[in-house]
C-alpha positions in Angstrom: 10.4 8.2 -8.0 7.0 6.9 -9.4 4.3 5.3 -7.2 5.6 1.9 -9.2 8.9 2.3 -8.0 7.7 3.2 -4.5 5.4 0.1 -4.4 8.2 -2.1 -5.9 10.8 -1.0 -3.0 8.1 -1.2 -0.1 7.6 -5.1 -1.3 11.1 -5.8 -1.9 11.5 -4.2 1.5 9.1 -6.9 3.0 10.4 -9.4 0.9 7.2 -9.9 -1.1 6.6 -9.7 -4.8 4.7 -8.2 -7.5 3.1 -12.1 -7.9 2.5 -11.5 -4.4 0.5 -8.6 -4.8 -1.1 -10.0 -7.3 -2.3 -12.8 -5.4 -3.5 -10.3 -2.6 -5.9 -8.2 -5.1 -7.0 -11.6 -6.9 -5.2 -10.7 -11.1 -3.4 -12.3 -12.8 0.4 -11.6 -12.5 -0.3 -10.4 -16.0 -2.6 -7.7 -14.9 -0.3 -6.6 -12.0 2.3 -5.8 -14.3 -0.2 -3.9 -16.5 -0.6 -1.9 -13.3 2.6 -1.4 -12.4 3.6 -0.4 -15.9 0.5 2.6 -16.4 1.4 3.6 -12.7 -2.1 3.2 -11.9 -2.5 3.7 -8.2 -4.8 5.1 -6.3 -4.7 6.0 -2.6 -6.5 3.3 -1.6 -4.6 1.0 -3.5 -1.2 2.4 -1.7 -2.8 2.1 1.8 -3.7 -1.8 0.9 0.3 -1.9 0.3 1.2 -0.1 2.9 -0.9 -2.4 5.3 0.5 -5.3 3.2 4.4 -4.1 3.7 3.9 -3.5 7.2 4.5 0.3 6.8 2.1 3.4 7.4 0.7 5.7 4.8 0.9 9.1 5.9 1.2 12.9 4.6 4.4 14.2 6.5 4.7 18.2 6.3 8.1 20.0 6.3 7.8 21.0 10.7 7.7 17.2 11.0 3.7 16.7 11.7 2.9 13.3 10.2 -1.2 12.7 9.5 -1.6 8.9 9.3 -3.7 7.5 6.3 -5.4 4.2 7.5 -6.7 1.7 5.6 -10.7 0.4 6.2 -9.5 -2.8 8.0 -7.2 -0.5 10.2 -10.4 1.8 10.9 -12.7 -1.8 12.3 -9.6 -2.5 14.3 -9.6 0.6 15.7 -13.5 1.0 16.5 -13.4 -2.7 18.2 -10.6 -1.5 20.3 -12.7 1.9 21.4 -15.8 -1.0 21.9 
């Protein structure tokens, strides 16, 4: 499966859609679809979505180890916390 399917099922998952990403980054609806169409994502794009969806962004190896990936919002929440 491509990243743009991936991103598609992770926001049809949390009921949201691509107009809705859209909004989020500040395109056009337009330039979304450009996006999804080139599957142009970058990581930190797919942690935004992640973060967005509600889910987690990790690299998961085959014994089951899971490292999480965490977006820059998720990083001030966690410093404040450690405060």
């Amino acid at each position: 499966m491509g990243n743009s399917n991936a991103v598609r099922a992770a926001l049809d998952h949390a009921g949201l859609k691509q107009k809705n990403l859209a909004e989020v980054y500040g395109v056009s609806k337009q330039s979304m679809n450009n996006k999804f169409k080139r599957d142009a994502w970058f990581g930190k794009d797919l942690a935004r979505i992640a973060e967005l969806t509600g889910a987690e962004l990790a690299f998961v190896f085959h014994d089951g180890t899971k490292i999480r990936i965490q977006t820059d919002s998720q990083k001030d929440d966690q410093q404040e916390e450690e405060q």
